[in-house]
LOMARPA-295879 format. One record per atom (N, C-alpha, C, O, CB): residue in one letter; atom name; x, y, z. Coordinates in Angstrom, 1 decimal. Glycine has a CB too. Layout:
REM residues N
- type atom east north up
- A CA X Y Z
...
END
This chain:
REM residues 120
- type atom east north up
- X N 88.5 118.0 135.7
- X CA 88.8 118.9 134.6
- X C 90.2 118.9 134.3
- X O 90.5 118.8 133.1
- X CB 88.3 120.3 135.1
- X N 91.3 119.0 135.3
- X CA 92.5 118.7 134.8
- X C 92.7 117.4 134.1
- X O 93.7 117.3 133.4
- X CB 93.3 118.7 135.8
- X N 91.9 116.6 134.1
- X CA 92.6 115.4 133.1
- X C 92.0 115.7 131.6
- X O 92.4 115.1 130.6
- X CB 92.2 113.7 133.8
- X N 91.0 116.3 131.6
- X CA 90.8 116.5 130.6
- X C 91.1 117.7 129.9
- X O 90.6 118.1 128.9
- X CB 89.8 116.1 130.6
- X N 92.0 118.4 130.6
- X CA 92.5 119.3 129.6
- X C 94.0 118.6 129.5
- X O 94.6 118.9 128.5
- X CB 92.6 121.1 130.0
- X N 94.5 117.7 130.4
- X CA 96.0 117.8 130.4
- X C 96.0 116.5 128.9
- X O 96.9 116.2 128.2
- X CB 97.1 117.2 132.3
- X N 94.5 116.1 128.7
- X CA 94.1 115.2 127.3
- X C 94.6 116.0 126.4
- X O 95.6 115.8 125.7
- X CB 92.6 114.9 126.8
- X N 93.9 116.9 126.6
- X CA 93.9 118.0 125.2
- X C 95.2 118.5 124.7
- X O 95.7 118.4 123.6
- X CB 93.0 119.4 125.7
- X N 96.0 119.1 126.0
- X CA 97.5 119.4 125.6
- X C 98.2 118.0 125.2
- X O 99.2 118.3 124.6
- X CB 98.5 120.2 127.0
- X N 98.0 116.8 125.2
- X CA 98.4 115.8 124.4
- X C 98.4 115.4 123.5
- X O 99.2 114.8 122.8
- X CB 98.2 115.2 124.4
- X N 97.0 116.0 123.3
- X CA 96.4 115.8 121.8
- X C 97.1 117.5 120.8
- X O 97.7 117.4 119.7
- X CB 94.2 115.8 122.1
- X N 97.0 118.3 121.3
- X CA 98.0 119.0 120.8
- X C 99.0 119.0 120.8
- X O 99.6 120.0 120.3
- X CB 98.1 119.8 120.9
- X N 99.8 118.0 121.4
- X CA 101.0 117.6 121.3
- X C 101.3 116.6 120.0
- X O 102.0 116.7 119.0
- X CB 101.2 116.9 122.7
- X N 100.6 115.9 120.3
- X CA 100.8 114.5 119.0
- X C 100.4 115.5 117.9
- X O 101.2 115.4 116.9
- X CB 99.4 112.9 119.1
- X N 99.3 116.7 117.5
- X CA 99.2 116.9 116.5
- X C 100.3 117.9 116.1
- X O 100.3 118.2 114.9
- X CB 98.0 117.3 116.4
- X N 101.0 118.2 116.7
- X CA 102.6 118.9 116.4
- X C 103.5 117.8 116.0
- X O 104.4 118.1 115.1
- X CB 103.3 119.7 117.7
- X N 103.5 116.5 116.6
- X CA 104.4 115.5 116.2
- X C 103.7 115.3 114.7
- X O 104.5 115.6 113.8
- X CB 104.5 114.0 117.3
- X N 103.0 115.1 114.4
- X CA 102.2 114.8 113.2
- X C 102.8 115.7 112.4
- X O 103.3 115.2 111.4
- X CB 100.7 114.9 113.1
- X N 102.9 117.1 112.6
- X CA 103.2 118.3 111.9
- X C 104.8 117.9 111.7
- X O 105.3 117.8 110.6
- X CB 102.8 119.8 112.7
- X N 105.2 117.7 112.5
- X CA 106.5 117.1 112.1
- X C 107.2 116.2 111.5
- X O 108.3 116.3 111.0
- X CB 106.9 117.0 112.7
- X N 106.2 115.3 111.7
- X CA 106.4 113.8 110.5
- X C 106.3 114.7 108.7
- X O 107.2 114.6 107.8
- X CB 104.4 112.2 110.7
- X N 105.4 115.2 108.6
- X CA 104.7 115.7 107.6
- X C 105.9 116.7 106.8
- X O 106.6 116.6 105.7
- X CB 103.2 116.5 108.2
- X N 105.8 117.6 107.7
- X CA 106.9 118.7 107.1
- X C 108.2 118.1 106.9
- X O 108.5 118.0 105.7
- X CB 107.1 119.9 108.0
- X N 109.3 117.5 107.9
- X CA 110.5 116.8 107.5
- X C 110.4 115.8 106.9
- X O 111.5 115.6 106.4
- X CB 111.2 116.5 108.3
- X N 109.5 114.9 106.5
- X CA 109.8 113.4 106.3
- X C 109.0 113.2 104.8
- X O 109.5 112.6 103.9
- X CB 109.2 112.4 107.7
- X N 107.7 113.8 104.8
- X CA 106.7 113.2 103.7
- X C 106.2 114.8 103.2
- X O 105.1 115.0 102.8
- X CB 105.2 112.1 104.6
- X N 107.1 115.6 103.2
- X CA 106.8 116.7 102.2
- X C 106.6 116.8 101.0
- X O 105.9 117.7 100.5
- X CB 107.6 117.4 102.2
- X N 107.3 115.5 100.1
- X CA 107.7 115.3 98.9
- X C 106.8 114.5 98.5
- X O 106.7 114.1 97.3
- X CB 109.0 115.0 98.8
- X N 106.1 114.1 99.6
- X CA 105.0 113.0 99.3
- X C 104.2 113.1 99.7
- X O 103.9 114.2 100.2
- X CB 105.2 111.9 99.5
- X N 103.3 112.0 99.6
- X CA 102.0 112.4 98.8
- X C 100.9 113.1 99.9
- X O 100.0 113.8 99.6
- X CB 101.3 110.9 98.1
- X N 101.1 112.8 100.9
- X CA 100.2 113.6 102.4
- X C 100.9 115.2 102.0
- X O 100.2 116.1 101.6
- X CB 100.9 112.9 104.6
- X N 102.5 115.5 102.1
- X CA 102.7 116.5 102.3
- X C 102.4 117.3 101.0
- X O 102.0 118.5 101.1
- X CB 103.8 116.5 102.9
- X N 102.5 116.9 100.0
- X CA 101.6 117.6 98.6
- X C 100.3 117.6 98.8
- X O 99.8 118.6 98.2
- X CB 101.8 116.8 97.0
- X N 99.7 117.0 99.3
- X CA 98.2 116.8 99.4
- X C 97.9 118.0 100.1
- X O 97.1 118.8 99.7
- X CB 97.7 115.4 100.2
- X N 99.0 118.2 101.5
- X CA 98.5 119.3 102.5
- X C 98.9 121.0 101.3
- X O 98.3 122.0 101.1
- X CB 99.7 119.1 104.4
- X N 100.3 120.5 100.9
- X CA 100.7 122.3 100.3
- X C 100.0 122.5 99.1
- X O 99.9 123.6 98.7
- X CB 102.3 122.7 100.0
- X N 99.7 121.6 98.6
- X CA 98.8 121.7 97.1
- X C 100.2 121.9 96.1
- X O 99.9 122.5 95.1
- X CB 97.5 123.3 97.0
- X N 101.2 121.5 96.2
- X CA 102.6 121.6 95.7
- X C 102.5 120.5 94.6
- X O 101.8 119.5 94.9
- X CB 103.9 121.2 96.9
- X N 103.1 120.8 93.3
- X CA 103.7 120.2 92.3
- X C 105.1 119.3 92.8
- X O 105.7 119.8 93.7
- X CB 104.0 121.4 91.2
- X N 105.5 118.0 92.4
- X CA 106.9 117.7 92.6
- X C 108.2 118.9 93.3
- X O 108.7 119.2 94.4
- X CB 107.2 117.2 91.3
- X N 108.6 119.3 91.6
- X CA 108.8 120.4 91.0
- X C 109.0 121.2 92.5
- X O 110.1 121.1 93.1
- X CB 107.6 120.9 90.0
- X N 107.5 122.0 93.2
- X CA 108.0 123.2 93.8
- X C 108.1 122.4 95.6
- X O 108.6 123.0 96.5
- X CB 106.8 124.8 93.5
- X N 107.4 120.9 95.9
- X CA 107.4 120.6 96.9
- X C 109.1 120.6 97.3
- X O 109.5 121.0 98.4
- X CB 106.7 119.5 96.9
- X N 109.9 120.0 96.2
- X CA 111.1 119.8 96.0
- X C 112.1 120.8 96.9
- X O 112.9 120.8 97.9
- X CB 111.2 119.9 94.5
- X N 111.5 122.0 95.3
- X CA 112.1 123.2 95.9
- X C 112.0 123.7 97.4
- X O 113.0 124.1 98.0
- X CB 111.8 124.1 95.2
- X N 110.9 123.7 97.9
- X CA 110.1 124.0 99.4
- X C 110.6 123.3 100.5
- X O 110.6 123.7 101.6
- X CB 108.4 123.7 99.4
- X N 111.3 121.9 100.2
- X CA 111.5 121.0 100.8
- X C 112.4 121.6 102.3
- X O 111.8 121.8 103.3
- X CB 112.0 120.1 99.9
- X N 113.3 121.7 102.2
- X CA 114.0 122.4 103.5
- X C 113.7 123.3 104.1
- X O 114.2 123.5 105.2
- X CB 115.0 122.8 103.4
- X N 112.6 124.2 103.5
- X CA 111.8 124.9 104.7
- X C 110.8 124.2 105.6
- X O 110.4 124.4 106.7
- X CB 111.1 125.9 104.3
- X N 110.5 123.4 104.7
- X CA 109.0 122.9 105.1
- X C 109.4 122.0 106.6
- X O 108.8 121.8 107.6
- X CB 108.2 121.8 103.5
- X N 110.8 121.5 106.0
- X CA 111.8 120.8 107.3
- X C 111.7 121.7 108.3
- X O 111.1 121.3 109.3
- X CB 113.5 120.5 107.1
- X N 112.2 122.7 108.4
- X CA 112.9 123.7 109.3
- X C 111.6 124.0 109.8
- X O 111.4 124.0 111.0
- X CB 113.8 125.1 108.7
- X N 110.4 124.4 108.7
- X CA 109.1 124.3 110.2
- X C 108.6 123.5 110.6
- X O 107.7 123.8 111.3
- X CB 107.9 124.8 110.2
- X N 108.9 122.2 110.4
- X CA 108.8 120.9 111.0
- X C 108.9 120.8 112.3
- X O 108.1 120.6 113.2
- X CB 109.7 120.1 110.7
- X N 110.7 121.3 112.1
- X CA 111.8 120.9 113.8
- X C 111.2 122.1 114.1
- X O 112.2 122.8 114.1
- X CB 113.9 120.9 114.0
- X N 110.2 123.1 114.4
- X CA 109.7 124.1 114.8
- X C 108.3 123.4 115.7
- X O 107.8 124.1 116.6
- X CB 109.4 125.1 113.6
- X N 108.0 122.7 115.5
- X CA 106.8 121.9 115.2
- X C 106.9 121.2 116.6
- X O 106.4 121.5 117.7
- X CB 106.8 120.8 113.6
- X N 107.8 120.0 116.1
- X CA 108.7 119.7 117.3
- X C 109.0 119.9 118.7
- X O 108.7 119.4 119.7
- X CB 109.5 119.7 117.1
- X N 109.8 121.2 118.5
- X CA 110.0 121.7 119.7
- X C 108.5 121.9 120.7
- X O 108.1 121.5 121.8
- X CB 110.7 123.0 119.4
- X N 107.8 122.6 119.5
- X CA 106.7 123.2 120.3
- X C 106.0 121.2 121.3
- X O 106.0 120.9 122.5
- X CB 104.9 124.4 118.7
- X N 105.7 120.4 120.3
- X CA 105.4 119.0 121.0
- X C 106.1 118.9 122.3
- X O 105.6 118.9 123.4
- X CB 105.9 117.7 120.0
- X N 107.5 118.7 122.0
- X CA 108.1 118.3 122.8
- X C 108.2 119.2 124.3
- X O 108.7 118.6 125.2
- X CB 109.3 118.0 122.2
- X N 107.8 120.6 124.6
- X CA 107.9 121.6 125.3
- X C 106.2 121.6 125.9
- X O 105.9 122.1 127.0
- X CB 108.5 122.8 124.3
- X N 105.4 121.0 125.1
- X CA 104.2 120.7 125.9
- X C 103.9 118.9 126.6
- X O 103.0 118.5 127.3
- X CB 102.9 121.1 124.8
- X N 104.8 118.3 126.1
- X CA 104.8 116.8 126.7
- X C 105.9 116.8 127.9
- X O 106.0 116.0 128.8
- X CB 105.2 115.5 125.6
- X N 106.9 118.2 127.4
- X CA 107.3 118.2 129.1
- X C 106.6 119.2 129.9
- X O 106.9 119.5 131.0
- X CB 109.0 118.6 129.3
- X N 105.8 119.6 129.4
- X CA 105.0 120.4 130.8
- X C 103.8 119.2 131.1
- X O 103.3 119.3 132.2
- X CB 104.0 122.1 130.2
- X N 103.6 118.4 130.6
- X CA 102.3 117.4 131.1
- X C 103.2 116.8 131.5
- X O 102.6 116.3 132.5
- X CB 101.1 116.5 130.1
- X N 104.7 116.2 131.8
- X CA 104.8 115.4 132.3
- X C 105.8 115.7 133.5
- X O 106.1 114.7 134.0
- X CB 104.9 114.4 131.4
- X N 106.6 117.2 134.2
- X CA 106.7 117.8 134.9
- X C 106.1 117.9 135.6
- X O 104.9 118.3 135.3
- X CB 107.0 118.4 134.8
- X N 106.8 117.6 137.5
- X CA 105.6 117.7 139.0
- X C 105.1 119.5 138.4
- X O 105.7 119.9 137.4
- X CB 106.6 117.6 141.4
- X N 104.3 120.1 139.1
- X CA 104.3 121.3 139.0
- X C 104.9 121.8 140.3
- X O 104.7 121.1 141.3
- X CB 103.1 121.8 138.7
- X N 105.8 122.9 140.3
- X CA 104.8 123.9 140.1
- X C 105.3 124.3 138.6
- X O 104.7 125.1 138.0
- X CB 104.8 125.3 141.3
- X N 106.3 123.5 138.1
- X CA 107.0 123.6 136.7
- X C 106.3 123.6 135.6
- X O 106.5 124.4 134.7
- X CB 107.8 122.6 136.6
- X N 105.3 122.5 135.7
- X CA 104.5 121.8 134.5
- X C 103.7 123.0 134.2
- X O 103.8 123.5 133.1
- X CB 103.6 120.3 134.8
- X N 103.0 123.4 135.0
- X CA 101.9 124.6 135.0
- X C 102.3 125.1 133.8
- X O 102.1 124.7 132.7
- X CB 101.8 125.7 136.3
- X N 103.1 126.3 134.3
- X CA 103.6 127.4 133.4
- X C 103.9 126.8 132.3
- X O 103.3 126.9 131.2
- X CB 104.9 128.3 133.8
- X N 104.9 126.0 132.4
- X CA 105.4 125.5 131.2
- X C 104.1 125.1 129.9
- X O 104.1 125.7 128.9
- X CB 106.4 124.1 131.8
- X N 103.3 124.1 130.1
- X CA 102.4 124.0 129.4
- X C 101.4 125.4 129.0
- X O 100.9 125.5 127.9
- X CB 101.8 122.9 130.0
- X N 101.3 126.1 129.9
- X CA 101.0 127.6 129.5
- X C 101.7 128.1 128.6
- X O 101.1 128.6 127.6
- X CB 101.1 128.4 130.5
- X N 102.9 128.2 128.8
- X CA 103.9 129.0 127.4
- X C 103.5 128.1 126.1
- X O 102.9 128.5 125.1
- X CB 106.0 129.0 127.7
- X N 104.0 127.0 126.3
- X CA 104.0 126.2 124.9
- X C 102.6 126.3 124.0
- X O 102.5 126.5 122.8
- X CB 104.2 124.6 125.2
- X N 101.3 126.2 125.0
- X CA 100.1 126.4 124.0
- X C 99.8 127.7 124.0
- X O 98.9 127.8 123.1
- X CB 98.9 125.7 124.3
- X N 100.2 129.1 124.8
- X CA 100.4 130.3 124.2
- X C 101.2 130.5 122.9
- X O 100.8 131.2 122.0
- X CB 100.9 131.1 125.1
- X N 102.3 129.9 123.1
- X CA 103.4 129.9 121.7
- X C 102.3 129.3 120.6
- X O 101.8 130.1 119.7
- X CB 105.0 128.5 122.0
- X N 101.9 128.1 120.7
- X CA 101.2 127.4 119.4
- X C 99.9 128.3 119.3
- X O 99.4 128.4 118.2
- X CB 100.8 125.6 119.5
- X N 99.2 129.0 120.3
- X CA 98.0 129.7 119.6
- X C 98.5 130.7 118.9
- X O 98.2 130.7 117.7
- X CB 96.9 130.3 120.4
- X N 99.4 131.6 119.3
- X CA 100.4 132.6 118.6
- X C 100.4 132.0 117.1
- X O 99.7 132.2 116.1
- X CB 102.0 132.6 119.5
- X N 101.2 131.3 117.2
- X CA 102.0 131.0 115.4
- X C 100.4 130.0 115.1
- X O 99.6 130.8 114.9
- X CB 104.3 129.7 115.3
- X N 100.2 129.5 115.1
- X CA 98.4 129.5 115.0
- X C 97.9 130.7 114.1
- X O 97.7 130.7 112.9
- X CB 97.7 129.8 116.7
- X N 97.7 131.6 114.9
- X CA 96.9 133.1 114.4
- X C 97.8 133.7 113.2
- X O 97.4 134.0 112.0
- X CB 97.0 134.5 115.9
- X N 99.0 133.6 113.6
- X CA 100.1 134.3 112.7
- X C 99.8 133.5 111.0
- X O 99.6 134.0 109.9
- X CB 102.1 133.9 113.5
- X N 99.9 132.0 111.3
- X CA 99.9 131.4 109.8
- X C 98.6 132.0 109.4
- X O 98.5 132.8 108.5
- X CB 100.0 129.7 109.6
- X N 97.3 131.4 110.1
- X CA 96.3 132.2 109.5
- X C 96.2 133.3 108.8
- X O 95.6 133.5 107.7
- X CB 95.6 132.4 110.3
- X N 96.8 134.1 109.3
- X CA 96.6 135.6 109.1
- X C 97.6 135.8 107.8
- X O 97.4 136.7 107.0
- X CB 97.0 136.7 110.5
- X N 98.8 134.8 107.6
- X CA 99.6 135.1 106.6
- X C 99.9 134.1 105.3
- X O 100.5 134.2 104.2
- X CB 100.7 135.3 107.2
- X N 99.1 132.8 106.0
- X CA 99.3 131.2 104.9
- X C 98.4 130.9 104.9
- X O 98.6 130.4 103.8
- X CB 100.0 130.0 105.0
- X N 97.4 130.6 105.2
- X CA 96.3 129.7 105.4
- X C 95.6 129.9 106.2
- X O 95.9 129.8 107.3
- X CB 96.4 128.7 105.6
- X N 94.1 130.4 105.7
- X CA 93.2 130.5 107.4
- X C 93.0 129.4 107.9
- X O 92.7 129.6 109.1
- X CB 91.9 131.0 107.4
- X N 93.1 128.3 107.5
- X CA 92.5 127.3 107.7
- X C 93.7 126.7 109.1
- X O 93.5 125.8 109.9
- X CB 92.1 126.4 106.2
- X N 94.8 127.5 109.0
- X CA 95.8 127.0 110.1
- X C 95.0 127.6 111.5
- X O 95.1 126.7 112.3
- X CB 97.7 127.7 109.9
- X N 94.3 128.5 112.0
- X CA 93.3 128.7 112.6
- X C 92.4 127.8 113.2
- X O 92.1 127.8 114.4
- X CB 92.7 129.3 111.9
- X N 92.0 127.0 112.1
- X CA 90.7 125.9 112.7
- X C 91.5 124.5 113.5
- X O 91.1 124.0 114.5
- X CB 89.7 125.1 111.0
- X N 92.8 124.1 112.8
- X CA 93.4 122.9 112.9
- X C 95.0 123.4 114.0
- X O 95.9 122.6 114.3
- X CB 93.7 122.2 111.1
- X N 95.0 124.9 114.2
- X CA 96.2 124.7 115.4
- X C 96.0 125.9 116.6
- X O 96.3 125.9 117.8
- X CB 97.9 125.1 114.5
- X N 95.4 126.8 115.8
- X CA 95.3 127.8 117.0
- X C 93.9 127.7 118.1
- X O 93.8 128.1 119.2
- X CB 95.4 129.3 116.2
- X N 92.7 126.9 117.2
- X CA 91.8 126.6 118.5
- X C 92.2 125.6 118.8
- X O 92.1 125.8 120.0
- X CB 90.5 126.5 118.4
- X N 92.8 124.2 118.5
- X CA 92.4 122.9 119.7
- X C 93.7 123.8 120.5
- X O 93.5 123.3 121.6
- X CB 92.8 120.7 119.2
- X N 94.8 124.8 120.7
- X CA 95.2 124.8 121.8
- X C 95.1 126.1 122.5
- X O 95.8 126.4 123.4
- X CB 96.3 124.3 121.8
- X N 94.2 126.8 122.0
- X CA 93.0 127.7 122.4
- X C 92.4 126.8 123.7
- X O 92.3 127.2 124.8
- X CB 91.7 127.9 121.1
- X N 92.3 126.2 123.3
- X CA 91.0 124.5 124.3
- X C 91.9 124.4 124.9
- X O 91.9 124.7 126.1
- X CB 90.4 122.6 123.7
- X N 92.5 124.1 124.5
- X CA 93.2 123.4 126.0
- X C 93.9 124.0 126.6
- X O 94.3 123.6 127.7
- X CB 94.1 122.3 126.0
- X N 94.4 125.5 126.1
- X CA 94.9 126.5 127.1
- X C 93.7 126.7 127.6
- X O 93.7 126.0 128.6
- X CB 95.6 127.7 126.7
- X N 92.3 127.5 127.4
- X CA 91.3 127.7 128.8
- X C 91.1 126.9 129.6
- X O 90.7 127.2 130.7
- X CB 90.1 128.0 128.6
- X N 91.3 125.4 129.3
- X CA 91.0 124.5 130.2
- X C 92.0 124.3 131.5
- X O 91.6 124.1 132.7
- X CB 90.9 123.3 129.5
- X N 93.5 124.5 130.9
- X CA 93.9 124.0 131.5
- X C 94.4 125.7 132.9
- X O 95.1 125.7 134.0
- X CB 94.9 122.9 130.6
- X N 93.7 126.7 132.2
- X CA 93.7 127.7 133.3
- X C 92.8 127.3 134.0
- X O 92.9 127.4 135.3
- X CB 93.5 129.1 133.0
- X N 91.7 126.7 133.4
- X CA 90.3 127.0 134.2
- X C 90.2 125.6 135.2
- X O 89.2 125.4 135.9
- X CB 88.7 127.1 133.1
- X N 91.5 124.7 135.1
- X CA 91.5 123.1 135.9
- X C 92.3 123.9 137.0
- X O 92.2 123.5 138.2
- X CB 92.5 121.3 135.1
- X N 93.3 125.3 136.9
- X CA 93.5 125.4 138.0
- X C 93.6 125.9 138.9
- X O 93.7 125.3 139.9
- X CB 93.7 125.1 138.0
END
């Protein structure tokens, strides 16, 4: 069971790196208009936030690939905070941008936070 949740926090890891390619890099283009439904025009304008919740994005990745990859008793918690953090702002965008941020951030690390209580 631990390996298959400490999958899962990987996999919510990479999908935060993704979030981060997206938001800093390809905002202006054509994935990241695709995702905001943005005109040139207002992707343009949007553009430096969309960065700033990028490197938000990031952190959270990088804060759960160092809890998978910390001996414990470090890693534990640590991967605990980070996919509490992402179900958090998870719920929050739902509730304030998009429900659909719900389906694609706050359950896969929903998953893999019960799992990785319940591996140990």
């Amino acid at each position: 069971m631990q390996t298959t949740a400490n999958i899962l926090v990987g996999l919510v890891a990479a999908l935060h790196g993704y979030f981060l390619v997206l938001e800093m890099f390809l905002w202006q283009r054509g994935p990241g208009r695709r995702l905001s439904g943005f005109d040139a025009a207002t992707a343009r304008q949007t553009a430096t936030l969309a960065a700033n919740q990028g490197l938000y994005n990031g952190f959270l990745a990088a804060g759960l690939v160092w809890g998978l990859i910390a001996a414990d008793p470090t890693g534990f918690p640590v991967r605990v905070f980070f996919l509490v953090c992402v179900v958090i702002a998870g719920v929050y965008g739902a509730a304030t941008a998009n429900r659909r941020i719900l389906f694609v951030q706050a359950l896969p690390a929903a998953l893999a936070l019960a799992l990785t209580l319940a591996a140990r």
